[in-house]
KEMAR-879561 format. One record per atom (N, C-alpha, C): residue number from 1; residue in one letter; atom name; x, y, z. Coordinates in steps of 0.001 Angstrom, whole numbers, padded with zeros to 6 digits, always signed. Example, Ala and Ser with C-alpha at 12.3 -4.5 7.8 and 13.67 -1.06 7.14 Angstrom:
! residues 2
   i aa at       X       Y       Z
   1  a  N +013190 -005690 +007800
   1  a CA +012300 -004500 +007800
   1  a  C +013200 -003300 +007800
   2  s  N +012850 -002250 +007080
   2  s CA +013670 -001060 +007140
   2  s  C +012900 +000030 +007870
! end
This chain:
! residues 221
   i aa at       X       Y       Z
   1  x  N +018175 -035981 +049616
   1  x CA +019501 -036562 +049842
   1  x  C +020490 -036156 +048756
   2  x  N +019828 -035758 +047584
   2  x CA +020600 -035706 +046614
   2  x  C +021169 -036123 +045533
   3  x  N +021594 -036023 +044354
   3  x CA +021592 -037007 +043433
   3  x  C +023674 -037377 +043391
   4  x  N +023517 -038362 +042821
   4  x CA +025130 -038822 +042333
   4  x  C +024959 -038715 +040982
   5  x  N +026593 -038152 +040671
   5  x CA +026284 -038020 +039307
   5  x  C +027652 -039164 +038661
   6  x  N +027801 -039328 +037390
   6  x CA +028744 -040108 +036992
   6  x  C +029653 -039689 +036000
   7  x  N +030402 -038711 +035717
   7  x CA +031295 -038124 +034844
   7  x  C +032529 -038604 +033966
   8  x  N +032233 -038572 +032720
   8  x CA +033072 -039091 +031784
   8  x  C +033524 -037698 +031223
   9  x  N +035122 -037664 +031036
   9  x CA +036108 -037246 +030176
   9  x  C +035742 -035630 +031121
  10  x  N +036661 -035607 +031936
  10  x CA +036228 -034886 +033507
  10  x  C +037407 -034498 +033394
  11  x  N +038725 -034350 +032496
  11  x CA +039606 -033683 +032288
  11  x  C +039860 -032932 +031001
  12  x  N +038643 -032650 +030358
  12  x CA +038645 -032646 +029032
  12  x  C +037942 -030494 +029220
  13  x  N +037713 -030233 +028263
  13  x CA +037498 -028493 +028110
  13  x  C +036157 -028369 +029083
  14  x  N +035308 -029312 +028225
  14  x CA +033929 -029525 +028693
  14  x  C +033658 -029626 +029803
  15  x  N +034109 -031052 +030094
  15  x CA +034236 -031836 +031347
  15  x  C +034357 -031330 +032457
  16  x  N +035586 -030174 +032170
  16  x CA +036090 -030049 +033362
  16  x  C +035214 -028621 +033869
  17  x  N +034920 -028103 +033085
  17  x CA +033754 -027227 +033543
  17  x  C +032661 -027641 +034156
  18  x  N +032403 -028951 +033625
  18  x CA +031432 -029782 +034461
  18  x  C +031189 -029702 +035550
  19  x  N +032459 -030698 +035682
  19  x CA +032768 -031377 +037283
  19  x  C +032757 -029786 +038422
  20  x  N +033460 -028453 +038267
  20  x CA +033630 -027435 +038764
  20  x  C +031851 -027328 +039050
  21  x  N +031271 -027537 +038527
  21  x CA +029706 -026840 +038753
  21  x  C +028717 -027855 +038824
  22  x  N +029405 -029247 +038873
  22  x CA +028769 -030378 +039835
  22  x  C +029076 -030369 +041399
  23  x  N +030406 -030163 +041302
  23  x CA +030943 -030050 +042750
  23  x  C +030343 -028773 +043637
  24  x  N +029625 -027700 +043192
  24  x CA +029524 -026431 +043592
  24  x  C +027643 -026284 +044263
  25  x  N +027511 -027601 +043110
  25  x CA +026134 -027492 +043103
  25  x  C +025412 -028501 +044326
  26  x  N +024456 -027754 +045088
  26  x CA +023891 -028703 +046252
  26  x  C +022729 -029963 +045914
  27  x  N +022167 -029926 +044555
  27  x CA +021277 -031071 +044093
  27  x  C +022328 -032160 +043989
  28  x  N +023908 -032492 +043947
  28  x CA +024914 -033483 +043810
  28  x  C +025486 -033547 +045250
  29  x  N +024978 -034688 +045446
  29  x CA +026165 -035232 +046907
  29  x  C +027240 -036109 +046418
  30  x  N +027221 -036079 +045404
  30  x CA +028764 -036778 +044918
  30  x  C +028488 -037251 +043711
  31  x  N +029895 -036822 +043162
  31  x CA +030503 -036988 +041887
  31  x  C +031595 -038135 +041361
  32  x  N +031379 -038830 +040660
  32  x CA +032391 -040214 +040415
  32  x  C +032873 -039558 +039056
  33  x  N +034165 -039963 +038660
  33  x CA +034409 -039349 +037481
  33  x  C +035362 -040626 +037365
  34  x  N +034961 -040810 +035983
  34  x CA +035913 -042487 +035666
  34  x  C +036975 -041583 +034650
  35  x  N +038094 -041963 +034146
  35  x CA +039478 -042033 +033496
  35  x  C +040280 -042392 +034088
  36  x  N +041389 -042657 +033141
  36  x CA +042424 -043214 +033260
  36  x  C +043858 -042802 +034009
  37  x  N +043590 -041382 +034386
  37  x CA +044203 -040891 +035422
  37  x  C +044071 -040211 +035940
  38  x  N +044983 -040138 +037438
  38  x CA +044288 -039256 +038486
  38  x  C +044177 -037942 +038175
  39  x  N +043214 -036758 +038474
  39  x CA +042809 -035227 +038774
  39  x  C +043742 -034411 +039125
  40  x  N +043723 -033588 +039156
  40  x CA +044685 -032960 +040265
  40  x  C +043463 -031667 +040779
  41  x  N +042248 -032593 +041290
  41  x CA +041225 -031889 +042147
  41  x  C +041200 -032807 +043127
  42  x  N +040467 -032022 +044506
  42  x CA +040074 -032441 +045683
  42  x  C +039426 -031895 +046504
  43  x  N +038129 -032754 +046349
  43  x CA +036804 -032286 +047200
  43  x  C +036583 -033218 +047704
  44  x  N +034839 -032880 +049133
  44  x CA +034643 -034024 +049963
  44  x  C +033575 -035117 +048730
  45  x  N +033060 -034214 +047897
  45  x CA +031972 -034609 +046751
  45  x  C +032627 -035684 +045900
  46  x  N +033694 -035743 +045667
  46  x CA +034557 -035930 +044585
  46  x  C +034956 -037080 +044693
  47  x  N +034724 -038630 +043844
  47  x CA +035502 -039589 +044045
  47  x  C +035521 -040135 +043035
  48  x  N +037223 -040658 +042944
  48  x CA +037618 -041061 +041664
  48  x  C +037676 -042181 +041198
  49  x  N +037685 -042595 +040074
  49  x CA +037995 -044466 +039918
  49  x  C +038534 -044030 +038296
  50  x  N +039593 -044527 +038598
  50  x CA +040504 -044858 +037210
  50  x  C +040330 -046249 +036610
  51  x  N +040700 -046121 +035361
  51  x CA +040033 -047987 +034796
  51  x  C +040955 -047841 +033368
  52  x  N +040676 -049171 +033431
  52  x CA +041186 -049533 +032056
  52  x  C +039545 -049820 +030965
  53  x  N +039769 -048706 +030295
  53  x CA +038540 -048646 +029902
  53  x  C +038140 -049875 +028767
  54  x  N +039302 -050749 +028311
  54  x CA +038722 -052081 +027279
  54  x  C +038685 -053126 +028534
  55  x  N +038342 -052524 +029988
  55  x CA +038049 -053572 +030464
  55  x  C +037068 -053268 +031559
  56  x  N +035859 -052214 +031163
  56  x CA +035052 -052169 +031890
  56  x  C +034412 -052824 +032615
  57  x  N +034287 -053606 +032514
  57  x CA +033365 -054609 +033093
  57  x  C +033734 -055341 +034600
  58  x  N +035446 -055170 +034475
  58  x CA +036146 -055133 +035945
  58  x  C +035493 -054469 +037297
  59  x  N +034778 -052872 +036483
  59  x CA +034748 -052264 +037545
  59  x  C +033070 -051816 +037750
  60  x  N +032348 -052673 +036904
  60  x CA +031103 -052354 +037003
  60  x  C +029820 -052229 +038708
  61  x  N +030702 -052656 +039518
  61  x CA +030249 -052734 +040531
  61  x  C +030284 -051425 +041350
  62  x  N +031310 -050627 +040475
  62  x CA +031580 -049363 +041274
  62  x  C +031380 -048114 +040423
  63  x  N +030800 -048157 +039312
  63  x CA +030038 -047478 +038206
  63  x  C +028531 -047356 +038680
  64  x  N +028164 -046140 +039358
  64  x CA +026968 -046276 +039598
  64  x  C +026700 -045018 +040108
  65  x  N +025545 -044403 +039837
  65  x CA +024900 -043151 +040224
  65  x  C +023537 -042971 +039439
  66  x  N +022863 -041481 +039465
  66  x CA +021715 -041333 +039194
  66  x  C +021857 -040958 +038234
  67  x  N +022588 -040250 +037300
  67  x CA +023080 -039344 +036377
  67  x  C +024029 -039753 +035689
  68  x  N +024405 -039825 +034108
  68  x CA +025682 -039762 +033760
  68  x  C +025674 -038913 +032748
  69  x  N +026935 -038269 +032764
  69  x CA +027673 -036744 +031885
  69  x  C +028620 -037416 +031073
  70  x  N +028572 -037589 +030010
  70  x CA +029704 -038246 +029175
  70  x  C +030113 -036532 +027915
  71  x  N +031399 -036130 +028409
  71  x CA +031908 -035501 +027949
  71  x  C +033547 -035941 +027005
  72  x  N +033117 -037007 +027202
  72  x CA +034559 -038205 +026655
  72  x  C +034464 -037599 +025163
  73  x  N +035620 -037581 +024417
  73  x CA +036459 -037412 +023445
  73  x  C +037946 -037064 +022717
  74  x  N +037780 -037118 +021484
  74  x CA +039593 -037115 +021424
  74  x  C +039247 -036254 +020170
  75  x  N +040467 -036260 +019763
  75  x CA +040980 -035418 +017897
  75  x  C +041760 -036113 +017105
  76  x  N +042018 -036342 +016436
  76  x CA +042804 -036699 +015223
  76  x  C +044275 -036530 +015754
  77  x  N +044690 -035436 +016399
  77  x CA +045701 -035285 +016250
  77  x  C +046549 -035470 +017569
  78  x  N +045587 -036047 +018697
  78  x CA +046190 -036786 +019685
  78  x  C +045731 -038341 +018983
  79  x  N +044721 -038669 +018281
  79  x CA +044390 -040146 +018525
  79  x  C +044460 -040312 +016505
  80  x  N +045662 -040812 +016298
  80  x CA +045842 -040792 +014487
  80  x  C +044955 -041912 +014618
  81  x  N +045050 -042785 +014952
  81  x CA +044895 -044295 +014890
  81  x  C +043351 -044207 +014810
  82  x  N +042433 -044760 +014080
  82  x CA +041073 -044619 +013788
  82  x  C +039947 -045460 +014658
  83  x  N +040790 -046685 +014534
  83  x CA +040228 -047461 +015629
  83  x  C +040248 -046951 +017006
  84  x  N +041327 -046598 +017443
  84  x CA +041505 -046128 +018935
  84  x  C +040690 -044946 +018894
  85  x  N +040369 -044185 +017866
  85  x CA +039174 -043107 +018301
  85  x  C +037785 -043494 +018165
  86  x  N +037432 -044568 +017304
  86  x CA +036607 -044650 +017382
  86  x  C +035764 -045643 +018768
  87  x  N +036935 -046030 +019704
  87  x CA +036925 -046616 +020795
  87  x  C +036681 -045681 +021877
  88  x  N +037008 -044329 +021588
  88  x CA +036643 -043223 +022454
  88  x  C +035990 -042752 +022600
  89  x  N +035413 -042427 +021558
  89  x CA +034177 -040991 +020791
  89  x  C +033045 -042220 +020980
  90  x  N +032928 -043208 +020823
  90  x CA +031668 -044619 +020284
  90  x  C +031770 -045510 +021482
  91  x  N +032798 -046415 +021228
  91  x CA +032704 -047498 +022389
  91  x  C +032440 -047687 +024044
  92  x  N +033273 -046219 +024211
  92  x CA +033523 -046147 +025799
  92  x  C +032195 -045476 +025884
  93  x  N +031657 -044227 +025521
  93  x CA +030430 -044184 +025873
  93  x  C +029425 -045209 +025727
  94  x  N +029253 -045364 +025257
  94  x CA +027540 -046838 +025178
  94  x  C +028188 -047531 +026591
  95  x  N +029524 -048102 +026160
  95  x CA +029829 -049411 +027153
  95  x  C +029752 -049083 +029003
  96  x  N +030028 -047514 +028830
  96  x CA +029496 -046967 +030540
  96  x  C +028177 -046688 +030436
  97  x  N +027377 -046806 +029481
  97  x CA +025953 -046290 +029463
  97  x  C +024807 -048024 +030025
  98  x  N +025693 -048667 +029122
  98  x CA +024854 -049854 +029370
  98  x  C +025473 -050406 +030840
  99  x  N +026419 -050360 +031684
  99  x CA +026718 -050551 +033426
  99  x  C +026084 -049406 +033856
 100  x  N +026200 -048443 +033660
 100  x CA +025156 -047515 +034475
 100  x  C +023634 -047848 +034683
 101  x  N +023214 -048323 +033641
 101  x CA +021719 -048494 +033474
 101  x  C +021454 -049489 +034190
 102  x  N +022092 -050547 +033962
 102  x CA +021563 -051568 +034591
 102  x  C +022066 -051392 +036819
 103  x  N +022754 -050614 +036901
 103  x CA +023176 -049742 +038362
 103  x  C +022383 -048881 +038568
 104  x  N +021492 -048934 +037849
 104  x CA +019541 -047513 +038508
 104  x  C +020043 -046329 +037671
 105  x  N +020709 -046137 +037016
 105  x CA +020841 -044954 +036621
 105  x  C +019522 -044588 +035555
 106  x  N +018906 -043159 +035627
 106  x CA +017890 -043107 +035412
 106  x  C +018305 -042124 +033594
 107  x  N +019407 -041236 +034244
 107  x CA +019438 -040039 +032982
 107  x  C +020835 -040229 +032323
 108  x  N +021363 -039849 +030945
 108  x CA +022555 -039660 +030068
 108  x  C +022408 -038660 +029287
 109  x  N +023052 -037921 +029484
 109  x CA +023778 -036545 +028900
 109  x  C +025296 -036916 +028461
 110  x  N +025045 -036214 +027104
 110  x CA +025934 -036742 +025965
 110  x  C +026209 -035556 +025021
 111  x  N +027824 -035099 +025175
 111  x CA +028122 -034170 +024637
 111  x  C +028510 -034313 +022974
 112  x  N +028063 -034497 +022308
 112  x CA +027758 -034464 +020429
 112  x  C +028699 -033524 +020119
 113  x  N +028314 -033417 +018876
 113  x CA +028599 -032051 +017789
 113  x  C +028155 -031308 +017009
 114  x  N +027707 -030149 +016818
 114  x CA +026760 -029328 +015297
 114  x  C +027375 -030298 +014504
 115  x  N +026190 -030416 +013204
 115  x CA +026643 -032041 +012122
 115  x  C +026757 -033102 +012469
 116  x  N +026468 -033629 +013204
 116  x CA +026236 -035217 +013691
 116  x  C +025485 -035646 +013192
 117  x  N +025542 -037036 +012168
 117  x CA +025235 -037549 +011206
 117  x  C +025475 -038751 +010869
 118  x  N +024684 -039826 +011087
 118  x CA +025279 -041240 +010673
 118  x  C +025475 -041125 +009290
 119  x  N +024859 -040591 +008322
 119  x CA +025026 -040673 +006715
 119  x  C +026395 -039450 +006397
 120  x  N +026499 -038949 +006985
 120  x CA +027887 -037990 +007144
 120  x  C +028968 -038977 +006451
 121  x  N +029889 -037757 +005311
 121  x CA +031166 -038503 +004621
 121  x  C +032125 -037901 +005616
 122  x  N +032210 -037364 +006702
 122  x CA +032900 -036837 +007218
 122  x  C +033242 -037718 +008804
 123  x  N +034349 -038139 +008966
 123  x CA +034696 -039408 +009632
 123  x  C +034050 -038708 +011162
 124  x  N +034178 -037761 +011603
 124  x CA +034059 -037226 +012792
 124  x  C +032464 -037030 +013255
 125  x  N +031962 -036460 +011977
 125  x CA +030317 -036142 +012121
 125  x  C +029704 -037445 +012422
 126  x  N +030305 -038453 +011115
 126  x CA +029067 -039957 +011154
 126  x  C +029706 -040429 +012413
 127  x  N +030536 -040386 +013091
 127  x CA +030838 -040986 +014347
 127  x  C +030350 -040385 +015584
 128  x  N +029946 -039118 +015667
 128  x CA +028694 -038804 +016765
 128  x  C +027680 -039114 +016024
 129  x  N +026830 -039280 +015316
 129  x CA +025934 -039743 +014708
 129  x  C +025402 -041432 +015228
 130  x  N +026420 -041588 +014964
 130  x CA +026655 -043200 +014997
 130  x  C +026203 -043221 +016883
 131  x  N +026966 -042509 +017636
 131  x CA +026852 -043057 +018671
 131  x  C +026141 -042413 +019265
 132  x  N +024842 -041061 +018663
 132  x CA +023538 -040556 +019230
 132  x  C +022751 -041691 +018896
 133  x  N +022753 -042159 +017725
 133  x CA +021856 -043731 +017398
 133  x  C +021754 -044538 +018029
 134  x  N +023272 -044961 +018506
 134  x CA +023373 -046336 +019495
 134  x  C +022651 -046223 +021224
 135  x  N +022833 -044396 +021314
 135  x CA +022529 -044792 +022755
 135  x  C +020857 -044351 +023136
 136  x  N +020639 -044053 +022164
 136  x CA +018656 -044160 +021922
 136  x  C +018673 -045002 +021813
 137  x  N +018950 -046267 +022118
 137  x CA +018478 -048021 +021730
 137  x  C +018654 -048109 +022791
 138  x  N +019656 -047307 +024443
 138  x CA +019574 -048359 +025622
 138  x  C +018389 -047011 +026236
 139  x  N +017656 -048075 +026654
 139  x CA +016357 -047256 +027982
 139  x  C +016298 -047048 +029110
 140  x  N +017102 -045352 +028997
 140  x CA +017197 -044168 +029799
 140  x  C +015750 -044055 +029818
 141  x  N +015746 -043465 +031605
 141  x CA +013994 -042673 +031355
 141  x  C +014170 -041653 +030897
 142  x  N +015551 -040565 +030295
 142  x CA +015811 -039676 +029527
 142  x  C +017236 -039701 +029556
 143  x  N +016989 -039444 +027718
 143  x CA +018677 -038859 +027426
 143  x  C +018390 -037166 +026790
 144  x  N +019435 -037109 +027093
 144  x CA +019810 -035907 +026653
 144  x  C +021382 -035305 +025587
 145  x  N +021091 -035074 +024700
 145  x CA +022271 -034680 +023495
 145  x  C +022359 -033207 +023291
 146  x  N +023939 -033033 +023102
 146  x CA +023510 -031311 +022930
 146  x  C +025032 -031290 +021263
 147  x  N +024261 -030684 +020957
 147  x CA +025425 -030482 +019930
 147  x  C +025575 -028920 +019567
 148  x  N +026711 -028790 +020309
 148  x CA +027281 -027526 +020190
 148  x  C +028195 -027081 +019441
 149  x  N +028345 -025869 +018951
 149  x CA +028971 -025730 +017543
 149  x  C +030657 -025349 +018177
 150  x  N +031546 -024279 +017534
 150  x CA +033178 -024696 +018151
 150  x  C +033022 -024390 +019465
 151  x  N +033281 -024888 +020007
 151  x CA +033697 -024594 +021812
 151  x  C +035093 -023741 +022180
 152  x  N +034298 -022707 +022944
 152  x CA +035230 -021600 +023326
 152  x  C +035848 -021284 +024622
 153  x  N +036870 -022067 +025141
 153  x CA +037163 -022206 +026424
 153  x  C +038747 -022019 +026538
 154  x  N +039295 -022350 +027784
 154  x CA +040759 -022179 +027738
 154  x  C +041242 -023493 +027102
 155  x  N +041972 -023826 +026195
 155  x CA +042155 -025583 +026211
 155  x  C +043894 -025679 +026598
 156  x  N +044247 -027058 +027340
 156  x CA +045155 -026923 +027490
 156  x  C +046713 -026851 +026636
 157  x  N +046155 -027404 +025407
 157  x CA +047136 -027339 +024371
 157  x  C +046358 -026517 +022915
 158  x  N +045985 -025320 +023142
 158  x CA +045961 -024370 +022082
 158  x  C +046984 -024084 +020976
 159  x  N +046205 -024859 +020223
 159  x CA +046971 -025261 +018564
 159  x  C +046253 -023830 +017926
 160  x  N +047379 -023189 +017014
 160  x CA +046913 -022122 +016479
 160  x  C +046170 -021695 +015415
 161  x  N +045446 -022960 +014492
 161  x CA +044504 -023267 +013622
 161  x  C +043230 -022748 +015150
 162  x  N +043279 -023461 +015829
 162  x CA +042288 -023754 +017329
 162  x  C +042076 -022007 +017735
 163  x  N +043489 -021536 +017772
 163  x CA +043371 -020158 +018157
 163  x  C +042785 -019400 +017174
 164  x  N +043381 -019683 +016289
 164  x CA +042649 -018615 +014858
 164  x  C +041299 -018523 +015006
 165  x  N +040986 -019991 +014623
 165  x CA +038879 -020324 +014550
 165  x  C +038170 -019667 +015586
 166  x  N +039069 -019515 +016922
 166  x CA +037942 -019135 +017814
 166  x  C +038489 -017595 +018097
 167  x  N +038918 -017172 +017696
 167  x CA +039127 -015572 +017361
 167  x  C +037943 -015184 +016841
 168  x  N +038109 -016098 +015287
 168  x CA +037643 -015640 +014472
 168  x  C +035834 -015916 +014423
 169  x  N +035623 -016845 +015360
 169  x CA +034097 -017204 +015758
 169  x  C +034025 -015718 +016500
 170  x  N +034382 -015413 +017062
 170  x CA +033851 -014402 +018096
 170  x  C +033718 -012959 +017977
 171  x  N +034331 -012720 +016488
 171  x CA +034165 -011713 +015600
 171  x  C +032795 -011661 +014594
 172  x  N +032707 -013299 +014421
 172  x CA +031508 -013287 +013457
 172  x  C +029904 -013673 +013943
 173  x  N +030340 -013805 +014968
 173  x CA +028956 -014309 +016119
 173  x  C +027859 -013553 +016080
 174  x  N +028280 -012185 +015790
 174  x CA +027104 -011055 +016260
 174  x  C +026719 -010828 +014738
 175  x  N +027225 -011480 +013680
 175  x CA +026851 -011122 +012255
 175  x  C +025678 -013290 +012158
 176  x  N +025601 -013899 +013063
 176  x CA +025263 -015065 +012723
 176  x  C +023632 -015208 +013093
 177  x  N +022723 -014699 +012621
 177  x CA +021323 -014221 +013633
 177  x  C +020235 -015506 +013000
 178  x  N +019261 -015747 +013290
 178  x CA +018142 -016523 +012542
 178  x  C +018680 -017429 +013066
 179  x  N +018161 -018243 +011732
 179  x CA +018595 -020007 +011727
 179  x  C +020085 -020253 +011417
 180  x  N +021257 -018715 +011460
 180  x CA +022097 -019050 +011701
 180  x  C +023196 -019026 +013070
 181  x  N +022054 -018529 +014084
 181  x CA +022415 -018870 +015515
 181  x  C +023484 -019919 +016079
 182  x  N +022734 -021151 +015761
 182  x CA +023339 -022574 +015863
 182  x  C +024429 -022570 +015600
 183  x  N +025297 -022114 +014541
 183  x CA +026587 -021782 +014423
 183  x  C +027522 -021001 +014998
 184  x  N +026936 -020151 +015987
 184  x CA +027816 -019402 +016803
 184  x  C +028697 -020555 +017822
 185  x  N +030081 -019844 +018040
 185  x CA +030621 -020354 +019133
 185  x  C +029929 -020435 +020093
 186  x  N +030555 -020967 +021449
 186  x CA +029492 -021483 +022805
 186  x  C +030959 -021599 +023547
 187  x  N +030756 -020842 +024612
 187  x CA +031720 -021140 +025742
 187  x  C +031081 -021998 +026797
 188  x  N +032499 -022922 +027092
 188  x CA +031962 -024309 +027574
 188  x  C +031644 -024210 +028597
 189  x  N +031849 -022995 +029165
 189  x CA +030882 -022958 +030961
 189  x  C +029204 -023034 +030449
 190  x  N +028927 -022713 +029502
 190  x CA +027596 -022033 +028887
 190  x  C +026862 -023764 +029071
 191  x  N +027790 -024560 +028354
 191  x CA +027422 -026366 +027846
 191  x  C +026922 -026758 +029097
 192  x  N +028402 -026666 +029830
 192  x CA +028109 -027422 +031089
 192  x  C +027147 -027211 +031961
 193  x  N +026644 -025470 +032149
 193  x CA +025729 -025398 +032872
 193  x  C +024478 -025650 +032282
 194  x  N +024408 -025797 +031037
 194  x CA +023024 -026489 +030482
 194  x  C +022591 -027628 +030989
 195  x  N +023943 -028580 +030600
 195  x CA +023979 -030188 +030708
 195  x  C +023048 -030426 +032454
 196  x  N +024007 -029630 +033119
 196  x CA +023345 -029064 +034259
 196  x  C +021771 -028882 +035080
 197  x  N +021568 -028085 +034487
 197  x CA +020424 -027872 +034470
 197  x  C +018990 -028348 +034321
 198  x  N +019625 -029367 +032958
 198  x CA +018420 -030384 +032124
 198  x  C +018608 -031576 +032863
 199  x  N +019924 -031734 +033696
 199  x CA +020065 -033323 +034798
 199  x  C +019171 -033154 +035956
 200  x  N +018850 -031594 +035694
 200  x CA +017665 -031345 +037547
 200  x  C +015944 -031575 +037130
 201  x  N +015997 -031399 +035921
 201  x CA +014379 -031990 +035654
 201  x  C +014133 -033262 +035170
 202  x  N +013222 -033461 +035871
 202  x CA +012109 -034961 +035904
 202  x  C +011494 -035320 +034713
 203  x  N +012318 -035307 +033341
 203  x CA +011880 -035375 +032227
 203  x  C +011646 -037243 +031405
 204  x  N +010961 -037314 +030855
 204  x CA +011334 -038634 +029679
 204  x  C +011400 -038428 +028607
 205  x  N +012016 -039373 +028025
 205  x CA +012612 -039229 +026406
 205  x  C +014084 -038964 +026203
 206  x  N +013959 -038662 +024775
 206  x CA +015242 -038626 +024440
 206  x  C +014974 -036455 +023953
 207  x  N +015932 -035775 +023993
 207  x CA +015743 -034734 +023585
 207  x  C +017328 -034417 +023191
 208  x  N +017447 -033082 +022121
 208  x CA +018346 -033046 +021186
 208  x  C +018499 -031614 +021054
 209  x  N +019623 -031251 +021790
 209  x CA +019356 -029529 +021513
 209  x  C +020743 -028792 +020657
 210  x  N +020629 -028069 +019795
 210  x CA +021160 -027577 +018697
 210  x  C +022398 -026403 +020187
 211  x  N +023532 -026068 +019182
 211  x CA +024165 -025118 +020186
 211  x  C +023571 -023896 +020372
 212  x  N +021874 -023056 +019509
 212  x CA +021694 -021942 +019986
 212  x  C +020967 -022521 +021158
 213  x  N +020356 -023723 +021134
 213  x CA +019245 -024074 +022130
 213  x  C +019758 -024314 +023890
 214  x  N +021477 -024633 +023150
 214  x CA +022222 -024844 +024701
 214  x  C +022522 -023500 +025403
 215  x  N +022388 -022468 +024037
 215  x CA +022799 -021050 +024993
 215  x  C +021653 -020612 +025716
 216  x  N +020729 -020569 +025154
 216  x CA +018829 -019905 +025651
 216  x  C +018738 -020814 +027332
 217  x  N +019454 -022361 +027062
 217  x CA +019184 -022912 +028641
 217  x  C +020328 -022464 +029489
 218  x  N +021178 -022405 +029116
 218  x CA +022120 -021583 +029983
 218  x  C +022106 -020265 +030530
 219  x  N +021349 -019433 +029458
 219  x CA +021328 -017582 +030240
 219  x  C +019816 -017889 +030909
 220  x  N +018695 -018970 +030940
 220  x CA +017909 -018896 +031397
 220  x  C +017580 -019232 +032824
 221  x  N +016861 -018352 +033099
 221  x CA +017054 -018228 +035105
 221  x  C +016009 -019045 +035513
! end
């Protein structure tokens, strides 16, 4: 019959590569993608629910599938305010993780970062850190984390620090070999079709894959 999947931050670089290769894919008979505003996609797979996300719990009845993809996040420089990010990057994930679960959801896939670190002095690292910790405490029959190093995709507001780095990743990629793999850029079709991939096996546990480990599942047939 097929699985449902449940998609967070489905307008985002990641995300939206996602959703393109959830929708494409025949193991998904439908895709729910929660935010706060409407798409400007339309498929028969495809259904939306917008929310007010400090008030989840409104819509928990309609939060539900086999799968959830949490690709949710922000930056500094859309979200100054610390609290309000850390309501993004932390809160909103767990808080759709724990209505999903208790709605049968079996799997969570959770897009991290290379350096994720609860002991991290670095506000961004200990805050995926923080919230790979929190969501190994709710019982998934598997999660899944991928922490991928800069992400190389089209983004819609290409800041030129953003442009520089990923120039300049893609010059130094083929000089990054060994145990310094993990540091190569990763284009986000590469993520998504991992994330992908690891939602079609019948796995348990929690598992944790570094960004060379997301490329090896992605070119792998």
């Amino acid at each position: 019959m097929g699985k449902k999947a449940i998609l967070l931050g489905a307008s985002g670089l990641t995300g939206s590569s996602l959703l393109t290769q959830l929708l494409a894919d025949n193991n998904y008979r439908e895709v729910l993608t929660i935010g706060r505003k409407q798409l400007d996609t339309a498929h028969p797979k495809l259904k939306q629910l917008m929310v007010d996300f400090d008030r989840l719990s409104d819509y928990s009845d309609e939060i539900q599938g086999d799968v959830v993809f949490c690709c949710l996040g922000t930056t500094k420089s859309k979200t100054p305010n610390l609290e309000q990010y850390k309501k993004i990057d932390y809160r909103y994930p767990l808080d759709v993780a724990k209505i999903a679960l208790q709605n049968g959801a079996t799997q969570y896939h959770l897009v991290s970062a290379l350096g994720a670190d609860v002991k991290s002095r670095i506000f961004y690292s200990r805050l995926k850190g923080e919230v790979e910790r929190d969501l190994q405490k709710i019982p998934f029959k598997s999660i899944h984390i991928y922490r991928p190093s800069l992400l190389d995709g089209n983004r819609k507001e290409m800041r030129f620090a953003e442009n520089f780095a990923t120039i300049t990743m893609r010059l130094l990629n083929p000089l990054l070999i060994g145990s310094l793999r993990k540091y190569r850029s990763i284009k986000t079709e590469k993520v998504a079709l991992a994330m992908l991939k690891k939602s079609l096996e019948e796995n348990s546990g929690t598992f944790i894959y570094p960004s060379d480990e997301i490329e090896r599942i992605s070119n792998k047939i």
